[in-house]
C-alpha positions in Angstrom: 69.2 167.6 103.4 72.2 165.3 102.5 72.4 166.5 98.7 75.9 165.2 98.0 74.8 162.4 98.1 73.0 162.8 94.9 76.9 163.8 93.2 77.7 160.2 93.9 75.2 158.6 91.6 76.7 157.4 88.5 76.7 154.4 85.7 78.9 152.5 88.9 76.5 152.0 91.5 75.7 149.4 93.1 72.5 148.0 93.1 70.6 145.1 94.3 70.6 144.0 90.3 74.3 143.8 90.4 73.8 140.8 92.9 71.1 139.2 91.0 73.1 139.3 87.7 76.2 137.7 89.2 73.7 135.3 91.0 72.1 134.3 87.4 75.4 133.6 85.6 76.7 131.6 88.0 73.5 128.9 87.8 74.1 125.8 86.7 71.7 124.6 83.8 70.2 121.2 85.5 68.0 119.9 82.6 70.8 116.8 81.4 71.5 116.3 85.6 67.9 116.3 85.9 67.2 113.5 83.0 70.0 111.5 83.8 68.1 111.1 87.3 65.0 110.7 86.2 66.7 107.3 83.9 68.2 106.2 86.9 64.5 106.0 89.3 62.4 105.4 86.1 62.5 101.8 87.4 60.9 102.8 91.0 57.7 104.5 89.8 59.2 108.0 90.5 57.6 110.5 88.0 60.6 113.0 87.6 58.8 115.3 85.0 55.1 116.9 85.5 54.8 115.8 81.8 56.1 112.4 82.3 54.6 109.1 83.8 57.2 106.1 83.9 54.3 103.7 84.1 52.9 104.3 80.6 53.9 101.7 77.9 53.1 104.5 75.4 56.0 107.2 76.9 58.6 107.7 74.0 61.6 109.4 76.6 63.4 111.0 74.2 60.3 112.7 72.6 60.1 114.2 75.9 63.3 115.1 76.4 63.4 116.9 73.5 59.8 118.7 74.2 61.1 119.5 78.2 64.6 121.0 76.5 62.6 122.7 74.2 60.4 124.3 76.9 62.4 124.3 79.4 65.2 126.9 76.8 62.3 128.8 76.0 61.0 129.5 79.8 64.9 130.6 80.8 65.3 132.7 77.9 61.7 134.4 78.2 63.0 134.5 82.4 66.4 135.9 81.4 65.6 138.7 79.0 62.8 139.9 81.6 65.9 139.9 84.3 68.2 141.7 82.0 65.6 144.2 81.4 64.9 144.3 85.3 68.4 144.4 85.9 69.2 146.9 83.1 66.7 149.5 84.4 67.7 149.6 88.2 71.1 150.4 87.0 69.8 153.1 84.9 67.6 154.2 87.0 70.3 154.9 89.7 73.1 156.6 86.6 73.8 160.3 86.8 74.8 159.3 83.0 71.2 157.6 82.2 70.1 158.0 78.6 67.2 158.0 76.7 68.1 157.9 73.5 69.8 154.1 74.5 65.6 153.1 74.1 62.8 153.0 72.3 59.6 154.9 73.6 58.1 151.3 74.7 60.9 150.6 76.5 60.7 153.8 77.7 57.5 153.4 79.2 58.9 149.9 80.9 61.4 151.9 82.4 59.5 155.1 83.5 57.1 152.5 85.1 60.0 151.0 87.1 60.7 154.2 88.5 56.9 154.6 90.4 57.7 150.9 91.8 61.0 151.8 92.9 59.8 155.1 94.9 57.0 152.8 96.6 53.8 154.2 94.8 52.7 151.1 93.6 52.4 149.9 97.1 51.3 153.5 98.8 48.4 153.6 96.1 48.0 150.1 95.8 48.7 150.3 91.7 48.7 147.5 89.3 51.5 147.2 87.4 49.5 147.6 84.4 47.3 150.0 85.4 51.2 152.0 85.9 51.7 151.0 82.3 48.3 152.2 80.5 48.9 155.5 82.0 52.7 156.3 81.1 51.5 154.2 77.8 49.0 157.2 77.6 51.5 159.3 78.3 53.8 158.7 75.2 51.1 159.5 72.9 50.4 163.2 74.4 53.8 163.1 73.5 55.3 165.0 69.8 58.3 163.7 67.9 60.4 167.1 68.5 64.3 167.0 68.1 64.5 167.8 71.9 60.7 168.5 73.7 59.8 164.9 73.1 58.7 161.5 75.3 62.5 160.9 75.6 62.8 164.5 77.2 60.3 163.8 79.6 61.6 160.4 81.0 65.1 162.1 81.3 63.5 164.4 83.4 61.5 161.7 85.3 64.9 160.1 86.0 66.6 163.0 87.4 63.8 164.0 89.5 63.5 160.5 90.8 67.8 160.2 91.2 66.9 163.6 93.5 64.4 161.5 95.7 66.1 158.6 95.8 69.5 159.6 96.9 69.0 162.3 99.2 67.0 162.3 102.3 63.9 163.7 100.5 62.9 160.0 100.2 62.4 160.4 104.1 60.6 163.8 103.7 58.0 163.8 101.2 54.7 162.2 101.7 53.2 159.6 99.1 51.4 162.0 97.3 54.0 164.7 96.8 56.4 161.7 95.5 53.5 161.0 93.1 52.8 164.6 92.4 56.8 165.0 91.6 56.1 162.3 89.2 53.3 163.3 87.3 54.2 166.9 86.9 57.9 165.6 85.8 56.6 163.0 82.9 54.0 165.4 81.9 55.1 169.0 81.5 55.9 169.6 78.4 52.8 167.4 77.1 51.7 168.3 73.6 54.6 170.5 72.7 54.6 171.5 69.4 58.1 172.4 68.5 57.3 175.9 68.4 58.3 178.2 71.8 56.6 180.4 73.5 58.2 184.0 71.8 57.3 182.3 68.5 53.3 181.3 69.7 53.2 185.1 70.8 54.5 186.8 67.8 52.3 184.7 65.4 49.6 185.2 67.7 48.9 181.4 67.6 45.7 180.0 69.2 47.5 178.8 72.1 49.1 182.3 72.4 45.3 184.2 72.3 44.0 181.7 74.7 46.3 182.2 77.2 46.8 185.9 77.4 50.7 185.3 76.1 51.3 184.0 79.7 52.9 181.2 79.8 51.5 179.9 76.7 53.0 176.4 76.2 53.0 175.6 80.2 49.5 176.5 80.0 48.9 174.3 77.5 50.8 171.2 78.8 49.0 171.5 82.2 45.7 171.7 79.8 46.7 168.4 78.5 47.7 166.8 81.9 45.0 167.2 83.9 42.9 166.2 80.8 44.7 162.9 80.6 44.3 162.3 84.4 40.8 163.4 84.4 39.2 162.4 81.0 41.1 159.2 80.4 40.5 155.7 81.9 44.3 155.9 82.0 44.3 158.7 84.3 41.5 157.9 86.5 42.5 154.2 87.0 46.2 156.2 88.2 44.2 157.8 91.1 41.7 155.7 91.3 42.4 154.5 95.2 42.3 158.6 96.2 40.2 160.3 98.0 38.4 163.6 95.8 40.5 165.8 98.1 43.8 163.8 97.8 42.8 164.0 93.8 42.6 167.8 94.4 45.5 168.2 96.1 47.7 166.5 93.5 46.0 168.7 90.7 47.6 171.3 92.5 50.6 170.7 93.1 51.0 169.6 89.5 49.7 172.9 88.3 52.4 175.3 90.4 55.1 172.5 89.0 54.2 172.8 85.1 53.8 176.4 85.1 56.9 177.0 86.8 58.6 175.5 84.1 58.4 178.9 82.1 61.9 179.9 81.6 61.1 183.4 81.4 60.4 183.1 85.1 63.3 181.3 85.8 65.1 183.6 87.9 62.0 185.0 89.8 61.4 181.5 91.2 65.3 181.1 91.8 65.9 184.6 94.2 62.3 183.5 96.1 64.5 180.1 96.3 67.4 182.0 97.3 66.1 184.0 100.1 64.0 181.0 101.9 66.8 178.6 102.2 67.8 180.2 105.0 64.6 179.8 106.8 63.3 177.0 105.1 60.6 174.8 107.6 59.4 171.7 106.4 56.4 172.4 108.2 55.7 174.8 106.1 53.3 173.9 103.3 54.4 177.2 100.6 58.0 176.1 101.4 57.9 172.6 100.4 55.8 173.6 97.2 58.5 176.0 96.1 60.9 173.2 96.7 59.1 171.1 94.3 58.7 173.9 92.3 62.6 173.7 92.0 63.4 170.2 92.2 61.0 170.1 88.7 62.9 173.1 87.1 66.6 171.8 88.0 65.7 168.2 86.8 64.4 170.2 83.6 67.6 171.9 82.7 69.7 168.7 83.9 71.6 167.7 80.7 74.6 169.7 81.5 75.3 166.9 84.5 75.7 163.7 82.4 78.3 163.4 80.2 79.8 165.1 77.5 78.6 162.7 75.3 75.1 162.5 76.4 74.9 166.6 77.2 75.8 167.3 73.6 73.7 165.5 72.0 70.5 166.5 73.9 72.4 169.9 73.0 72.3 169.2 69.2 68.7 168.6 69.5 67.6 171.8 71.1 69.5 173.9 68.7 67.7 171.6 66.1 64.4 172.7 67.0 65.0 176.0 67.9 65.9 176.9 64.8 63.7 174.9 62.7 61.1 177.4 63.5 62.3 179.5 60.6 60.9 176.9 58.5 57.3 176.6 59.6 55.6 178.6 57.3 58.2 178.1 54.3 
């Protein structure tokens, strides 16, 4: 696996959007060519303009004019702000030093939907673009406003994990359905988060806390609440839709080990099973490429110390925030 190839992502690379911007600022606008020709034939009965026929006594040309400018500004500005925004998330998409907090949640979504595209699972699964959108629309509202375990959060992740596919030779590894599984698990694991950890849900012996045993309580809970929205919602089932029930099952899987592994308190379990497999690690073998998932999930969920300063500190700022505004709860 070529993983330094993943170190050479950053806010530089060069993408096919790079092309298409240069591409877009370097074309001409024709409209004044194009009305200067069309004065010049109007005499041989060419019509120039779909709106336009030279033959009618009634055609006021400069009312036109004015009308195809009009249109024809509002067409290329509606066309270039949808290629910015194209343009704008293939380059963040491919940035070690991508940040969410440069959005707002519906852009967000925009962006978390370019991702699926860009790994191919709109093609594999044969997804609509807005079927794509409804569910990660979905998404965002499972989603809390937290200082740090938030919709942002869970896009960041998204990205990192998807930076990890892309840019080593996992692309060429995984199958559709893990890809889609890696996904799923990364936008939705911390689903429903309420601010409040899992020490804190055990010593108030929340609801959450007695429901679960004290295991895992949260990633209990945000598993709870993905399955829920993949099973219950039109959202969800329109996502899988093109599945078979055993493909379905298989992905419910594989999202289940993902999300609960994202307990910190068995951080270091998972990592020394990590440890001692890489050595006789076998694609072929189906427990070994779960527990890679397992950590590709967990590294892209502790990430934030890989962008920059800037962007590490912040996310930084906002853990400590709502960490400690636990103390407040009750008050």
């Amino acid at each position: 696996m070529k993983t330094q190839q993943f170190f050479k992502c950053n806010s530089s690379t060069t993408t096919p959007a790079d092309n298409n911007e240069s591409q877009n600022k370097s074309s001409p606008n024709n409209d004044d060519i194009a009305e200067q020709q069309h004065q010049k034939n109007k005499n041989q009965n060419q019509q120039q303009n779909g709106d336009l026929n030279p033959k009618s006594p009634d055609v006021n040309l400069n009312s036109n004019k004015n009308n195809n400018s009009n249109n024809s500004s509002s067409s290329s500005n509606n066309s270039s702000s949808s290629n910015n925004n194209n343009n704008n998330n293939i380059k963040d998409m491919f940035s070690i030093d991508f940040s969410s907090w440069s959005r707002n949640k519906d852009e967000l979504v925009d962006f978390s939907v370019s991702m699926f595209e860009e790994v191919g699972l709109n093609k594999e699964f044969n997804l609509q673009h807005d079927t794509l959108v409804s569910y990660i629309s979905t998404v965002k509202t499972f989603y809390r406003d937290n200082p740090f375990h938030s919709f942002y959060h869970a896009v960041t992740v998204t990205q990192m994990v998807f930076l990890m596919i892309s840019q080593t030779e996992l692309k060429n590894f995984l199958s559709p359905i893990e890809k889609l599984s890696l996904l799923i698990a990364a936008i939705s694991h911390d689903l429903d988060h309420p601010g409040l950890n899992n020490r804190f849900q055990i010593n108030i012996k929340s609801e959450l806390a007695l429901q679960y045993d004290n295991k895992s309580v949260l990633e209990n809970h945000h598993l709870s609440q993905c399955l829920r929205l993949l099973r219950d919602t039109k959202a969800g089932q329109s996502l899988l839709s093109s599945l078979t029930e055993d493909e379905r099952a298989i992905i419910f899987e594989k999202v289940r080990i993902m999300i609960l592994a994202t307990d910190m308190e068995q951080h270091f379990a998972y990592k020394q099973k990590f440890d001692e497999l890489i050595p006789i690690f076998s694609w072929d073998n189906q427990e070994h490429r779960d527990l890679l998932f397992i950590m590709l999930l967990k590294s892209a969920d502790i990430s934030n110390e890989l962008r920059s300063f800037e962007i590490s500190n912040k996310w930084a700022n906002a853990l400590m925030e709502e960490f400690f505004a636990q103390q407040y709860h009750f008050a």
